[in-house]
C-alpha positions in Angstrom: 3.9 -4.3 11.5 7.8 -3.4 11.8 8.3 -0.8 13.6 9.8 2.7 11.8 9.8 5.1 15.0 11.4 7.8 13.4 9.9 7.3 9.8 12.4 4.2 8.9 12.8 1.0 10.0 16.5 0.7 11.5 19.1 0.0 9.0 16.9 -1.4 5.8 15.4 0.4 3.0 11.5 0.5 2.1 12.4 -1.6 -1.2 13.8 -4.4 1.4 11.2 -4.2 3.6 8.9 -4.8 1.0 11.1 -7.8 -0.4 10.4 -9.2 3.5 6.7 -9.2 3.5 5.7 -6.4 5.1 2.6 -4.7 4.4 2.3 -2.2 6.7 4.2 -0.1 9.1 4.3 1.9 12.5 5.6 5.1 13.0 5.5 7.5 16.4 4.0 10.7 16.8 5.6 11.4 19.6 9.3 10.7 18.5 8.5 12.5 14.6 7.0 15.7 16.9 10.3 16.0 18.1 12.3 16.0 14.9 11.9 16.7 12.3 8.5 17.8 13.3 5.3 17.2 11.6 5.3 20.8 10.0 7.9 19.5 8.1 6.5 16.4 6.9 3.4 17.7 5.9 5.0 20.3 3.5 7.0 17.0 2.0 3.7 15.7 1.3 2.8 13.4 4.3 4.7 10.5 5.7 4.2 8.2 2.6 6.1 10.9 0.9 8.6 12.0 3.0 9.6 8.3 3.4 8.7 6.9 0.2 6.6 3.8 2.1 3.5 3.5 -0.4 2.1 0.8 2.3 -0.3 1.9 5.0 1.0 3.5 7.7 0.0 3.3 11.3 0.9 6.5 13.7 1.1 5.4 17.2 -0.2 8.4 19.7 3.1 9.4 22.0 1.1 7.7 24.7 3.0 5.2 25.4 6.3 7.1 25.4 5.1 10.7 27.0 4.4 8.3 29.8 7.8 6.2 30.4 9.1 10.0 30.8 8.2 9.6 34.4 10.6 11.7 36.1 10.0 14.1 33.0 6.3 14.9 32.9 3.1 16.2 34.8 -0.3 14.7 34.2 -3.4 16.4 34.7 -7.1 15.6 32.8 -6.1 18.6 30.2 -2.9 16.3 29.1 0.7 15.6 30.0 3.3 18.5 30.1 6.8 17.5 29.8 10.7 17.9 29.1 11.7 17.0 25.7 14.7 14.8 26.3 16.4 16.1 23.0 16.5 19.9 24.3 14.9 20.3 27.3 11.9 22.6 26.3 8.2 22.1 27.9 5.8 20.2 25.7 2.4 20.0 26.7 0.7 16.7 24.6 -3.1 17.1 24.9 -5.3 14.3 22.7 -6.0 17.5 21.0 -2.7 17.8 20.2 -2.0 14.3 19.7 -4.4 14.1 16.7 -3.4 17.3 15.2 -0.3 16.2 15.2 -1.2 12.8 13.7 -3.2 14.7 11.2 -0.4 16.6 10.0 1.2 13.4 9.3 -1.6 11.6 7.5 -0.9 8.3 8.2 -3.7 5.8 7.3 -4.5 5.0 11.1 -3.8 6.6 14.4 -4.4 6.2 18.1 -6.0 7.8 20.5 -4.3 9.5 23.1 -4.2 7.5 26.2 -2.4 6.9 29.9 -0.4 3.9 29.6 -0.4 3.1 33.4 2.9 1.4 34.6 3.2 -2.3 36.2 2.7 -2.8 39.3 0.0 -0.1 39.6 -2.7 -0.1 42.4 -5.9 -0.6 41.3 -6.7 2.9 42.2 -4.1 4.3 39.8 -5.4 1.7 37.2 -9.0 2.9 37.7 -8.1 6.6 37.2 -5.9 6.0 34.0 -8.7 3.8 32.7 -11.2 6.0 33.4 -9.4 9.4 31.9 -8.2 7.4 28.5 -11.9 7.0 27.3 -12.8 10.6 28.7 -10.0 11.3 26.6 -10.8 9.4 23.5 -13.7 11.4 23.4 -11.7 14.4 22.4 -9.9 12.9 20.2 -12.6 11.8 18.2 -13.8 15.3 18.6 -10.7 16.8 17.2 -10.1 14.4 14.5 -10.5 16.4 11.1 -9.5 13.9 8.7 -12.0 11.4 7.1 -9.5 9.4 5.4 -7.4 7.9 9.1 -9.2 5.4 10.9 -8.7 6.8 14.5 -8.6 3.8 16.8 -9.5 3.3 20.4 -7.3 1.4 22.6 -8.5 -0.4 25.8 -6.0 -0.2 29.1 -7.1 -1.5 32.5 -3.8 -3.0 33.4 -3.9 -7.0 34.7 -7.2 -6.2 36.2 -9.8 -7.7 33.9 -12.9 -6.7 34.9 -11.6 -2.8 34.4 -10.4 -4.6 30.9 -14.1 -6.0 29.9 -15.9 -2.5 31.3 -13.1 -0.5 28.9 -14.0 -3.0 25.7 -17.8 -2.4 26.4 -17.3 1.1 26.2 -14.8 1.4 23.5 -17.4 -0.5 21.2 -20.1 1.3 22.1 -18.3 4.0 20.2 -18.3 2.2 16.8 -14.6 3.0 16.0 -12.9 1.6 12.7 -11.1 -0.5 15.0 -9.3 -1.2 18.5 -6.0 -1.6 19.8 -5.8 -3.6 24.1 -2.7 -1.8 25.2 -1.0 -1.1 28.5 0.6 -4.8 27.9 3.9 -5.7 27.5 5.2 -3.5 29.8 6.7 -5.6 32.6 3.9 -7.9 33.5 4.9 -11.9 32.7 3.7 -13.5 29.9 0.7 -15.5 31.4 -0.5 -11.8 32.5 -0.6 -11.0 29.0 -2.0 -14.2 27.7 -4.8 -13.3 30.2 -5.4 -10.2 29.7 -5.9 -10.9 25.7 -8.0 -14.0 26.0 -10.3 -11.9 28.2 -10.0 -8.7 26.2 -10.2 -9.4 22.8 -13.3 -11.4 22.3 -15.2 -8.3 23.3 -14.4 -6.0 20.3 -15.7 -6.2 17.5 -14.5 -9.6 15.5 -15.5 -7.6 11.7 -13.2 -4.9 12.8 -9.5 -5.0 13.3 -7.8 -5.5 17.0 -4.3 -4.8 17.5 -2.4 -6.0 20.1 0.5 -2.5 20.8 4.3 -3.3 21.4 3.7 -7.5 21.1 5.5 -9.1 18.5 7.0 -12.8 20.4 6.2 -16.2 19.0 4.1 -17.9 21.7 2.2 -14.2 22.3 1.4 -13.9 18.8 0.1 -17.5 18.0 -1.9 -17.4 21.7 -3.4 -14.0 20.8 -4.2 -14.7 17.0 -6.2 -17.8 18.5 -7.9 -14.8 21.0 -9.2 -13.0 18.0 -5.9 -10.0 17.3 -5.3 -9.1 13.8 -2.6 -6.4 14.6 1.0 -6.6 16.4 3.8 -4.4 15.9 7.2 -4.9 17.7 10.8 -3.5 17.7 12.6 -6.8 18.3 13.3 -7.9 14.5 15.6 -4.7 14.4 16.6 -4.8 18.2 17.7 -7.9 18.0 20.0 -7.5 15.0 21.5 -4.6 16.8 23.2 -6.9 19.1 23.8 -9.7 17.1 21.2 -12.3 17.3 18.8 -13.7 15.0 15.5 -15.9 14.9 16.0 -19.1 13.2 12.7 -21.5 13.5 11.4 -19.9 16.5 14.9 -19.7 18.2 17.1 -16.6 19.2 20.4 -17.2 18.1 23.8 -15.2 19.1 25.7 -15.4 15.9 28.6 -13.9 17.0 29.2 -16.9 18.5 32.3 -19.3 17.6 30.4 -22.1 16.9 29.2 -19.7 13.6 33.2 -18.8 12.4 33.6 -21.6 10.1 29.8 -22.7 9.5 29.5 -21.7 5.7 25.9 -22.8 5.5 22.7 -20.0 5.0 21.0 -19.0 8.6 18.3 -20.9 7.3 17.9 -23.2 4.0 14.1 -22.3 4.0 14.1 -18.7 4.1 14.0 -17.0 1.3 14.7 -13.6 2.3 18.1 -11.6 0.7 20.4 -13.1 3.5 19.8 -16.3 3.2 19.9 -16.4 -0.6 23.3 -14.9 -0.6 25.2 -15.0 2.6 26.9 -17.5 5.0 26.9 -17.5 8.7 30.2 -17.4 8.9 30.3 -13.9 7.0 27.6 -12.7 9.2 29.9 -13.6 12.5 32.2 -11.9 10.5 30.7 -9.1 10.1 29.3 -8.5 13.5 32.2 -9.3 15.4 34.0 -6.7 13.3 30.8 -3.8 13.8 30.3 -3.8 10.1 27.2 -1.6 9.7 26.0 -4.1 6.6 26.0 -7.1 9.0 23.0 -5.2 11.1 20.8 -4.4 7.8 21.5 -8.2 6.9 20.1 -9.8 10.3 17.1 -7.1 10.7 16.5 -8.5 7.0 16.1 -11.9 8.2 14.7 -11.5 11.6 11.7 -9.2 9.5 11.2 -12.1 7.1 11.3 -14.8 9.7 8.1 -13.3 11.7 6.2 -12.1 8.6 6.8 -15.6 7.3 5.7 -17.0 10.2 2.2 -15.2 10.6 1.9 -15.9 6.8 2.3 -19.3 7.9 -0.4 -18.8 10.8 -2.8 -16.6 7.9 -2.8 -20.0 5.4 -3.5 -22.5 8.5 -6.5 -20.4 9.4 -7.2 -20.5 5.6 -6.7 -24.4 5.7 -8.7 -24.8 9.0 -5.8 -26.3 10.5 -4.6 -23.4 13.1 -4.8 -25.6 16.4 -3.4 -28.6 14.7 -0.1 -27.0 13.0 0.7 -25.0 16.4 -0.5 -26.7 19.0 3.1 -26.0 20.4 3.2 -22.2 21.1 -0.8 -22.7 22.1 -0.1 -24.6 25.6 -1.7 -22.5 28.0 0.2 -20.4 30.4 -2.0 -18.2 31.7 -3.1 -18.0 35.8 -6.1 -17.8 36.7 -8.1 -14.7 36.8 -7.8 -14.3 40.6 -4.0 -15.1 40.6 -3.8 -12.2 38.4 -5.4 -9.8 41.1 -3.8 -11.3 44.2 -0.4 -10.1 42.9 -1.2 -6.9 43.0 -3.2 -6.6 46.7 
C-alpha cells in the first residue's frame, strides 16, 4: 500500500498511481486531524471524494505518530494529550477519539488505537503498552459506529515474543475483520523483525488479512509473505525519490550520480511503468541534479512500480507453487534465536 499521509501520495497523481499497480492506499488520521481536519473531509464526501482515490483506503490510527512526539505528549489509560507541532494547541487522542475521527473519514479500514512502545524498551514498559493497547482496543470496538470499515486489531509486544504470541491469542479471540503486528520497524535490526513475524503471524487468523505496519524492504517482505502477511505499507518508494535514488532489480541506486550523465538507456528495459517507457537516465540525473520538481514524480513513479511489480511477481509464484524456488535469495534466514532476542534487552 503506498503511503498518502496527508490524503496524496508525494508528488504523483491518483491516475499514475493507478497506472503503477496499486490497489490500495494508506492515509493518517493523525496527520489529516491536523489539517485540513476531518470535519472538512467529511462535508467533501469522505476521503475517496476529497481525493478522488476510488481504491480502498486504509486509515492508520495516529498511534504510531502521537507516540514519536515523546517530548510532546502525556500518556495516561484515558489516552495521550499532546502539543500539535503545527500550532502548539493541546490535543487529547483517546481510541474514542481515534475512531470518531476515522469514522469521519470513512476509509474502508482503520486501526485501533494503540501504544507503539519505542526500542530499546524494558520489558516492564513493553508489558504495560501491551497490556493497555488491547484494553484499549476494546473501546475502540465499542465506539466504532460504522458497519461498512473493517476496524483492525494490531498486536505490539516489542522483540519479546512470548508478550507477541499472548497479544495474537487475544486479538483473535476477538474475531476482528483482520490484524495488523506492529511496534516493528522502529529501530530494532532486521533479524528482530524477521523474528518477531515468523513468530507472530502464524497465530492470526490465516482466512483473514495480516498486515505488517511501516514494512515495505525487499528481503522483509519476501521473509514475511513466506510467514503468512498479506499487507505492507511503506514511505520509501516516495522517500527515496526525494533524494534521488531509485530501486532497480532489488538495488538502490543514487542516480545523480556521474556514472548516469551520459547513460541514455531506460532505468530499467523491463519495467513498464511511465519512466521507463519514455525517459533516459541521463535526463533523470538531469533533472535531479538541477531540483526539477518533475524529476521526483518520475522516480516515485518507478520506485511504486518496481515494488508492486515485485509482490505481483511474489502473488503469481504463490499462484505457480514455486514461491521458495524463485526467491530462495531474499528467504536466507537472518533471524537470532529467540533467546538472543531477549538477552539484548536484559
Amino acid at each position: 500500500m503506498p503511503v498518502g499521509t496527508l490524503a496524496t501520495v508525494k508528488g504523483v497523481t491518483p491516475g499514475q498511481l493507478k497506472d503503477a499497480g496499486a490497489e490500495m492506499i494508506l492515509s493518517n488520521t493523525y496527520h489529516l486531524h491536523l489539517a485540513p481536519g476531518e470535519e472538512i473531509i467529511a462535508k467533501a464526501g469522505g476521503l475517496h471524494t476529497f481525493m478522488n482515490w476510488d481504491g480502498p483506503i486504509l486509515t492508520d490510527s495516529g498511534g504510531f505518530q502521537v507516540f514519536s512526539l515523546s517530548e510532546l505528549r502525556t500518556i495516561s489509560e484515558a489516552g495521550v494529550t499532546f502539543k500539535s507541532p503545527r500550532d502548539g494547541r493541546v490535543i487529547k487522542m483517546t481510541p474514542e477519539h481515534s475512531i470518531g475521527i476515522q469514522n469521519a473519514l470513512g476509509a474502508d479500514v482503520i486501526m485501533a488505537f494503540d501504544e507503539c512502545p519505542p526500542y530499546p524498551a524494558s520489558r516492564e514498559a513493553v508489558q504495560a503498552a501491551t497490556d493497555r493497547t488491547y484494553r484499549w482496543l476494546k473501546r475502540c470496538i465499542a465506539a466504532h459506529g460504522r458497519s461498512d470499515q473493517a476496524l483492525f486489531g494490531i498486536v505490539q509486544g516489542g522483540v519479546h515474543l512470548d508478550l507477541r504470541r499472548a497479544a495474537a491469542k487475544q486479538l483473535r479471540e476477538l474475531d476482528l475483520p483482520g490484524y495488523a503486528i506492529g511496534g516493528v520497524s522502529v529501530g530494532e535490526p532486521p533479524e528482530f523483525i524477521h523474528g518477531i513475524v515468523d513468530a507472530t503471524a502464524p497465530l492470526l487468523p490465516p482466512e483473514k488479512p495480516r498486515y505488517l505496519m511501516g514494512v515495505g524492504t525487499y528481503r522483509e517482505m519476501v521473509r514475511a509473505i513466506a510467514a503468512g502477511v498479506d499487507l505492507f505499507d511503506c514511505v520509501i518508494p516516495t522517500r527515496l525519490a526525494r533524494h534521488g535514488a531509485v530501486l532497480v532489480g532489488g538495488d538502490r541506486w543514487n542516480i545523480k550520480n556521474a556514472q548516469y550523465r551520459e547513460d541514455f538507456r531506460p532505468l530499467d528495459e523491463t519495467c513498464p511503468c511511465y519512466t521507463c517507457r519514455n525517459f533516459s537516465r541521463a535526463y533523470l540525473n538531469h533533472l535531479i541534479r538541477s531540483k526539477e520538481l518533475l524529476g521526483y514524480t518520475l522516480l516515485s513513479i518507478h520506485n511504486l512500480t518496481e515494488l508492486i511489480r515485485f509482490t505481483q511477481r511474489i502473488r503469481q509464484s504463490i499462484l505457480s507453487d514455486r514461491f521458495t524456488e524463485d526467491f530462495a535469495a531474499w528467504l536466507t534466514p537472518t533471524q537470532m534465536p529467540e533467546s538472543s532476542i531477549h538477552s539484548t534487552l536484559r
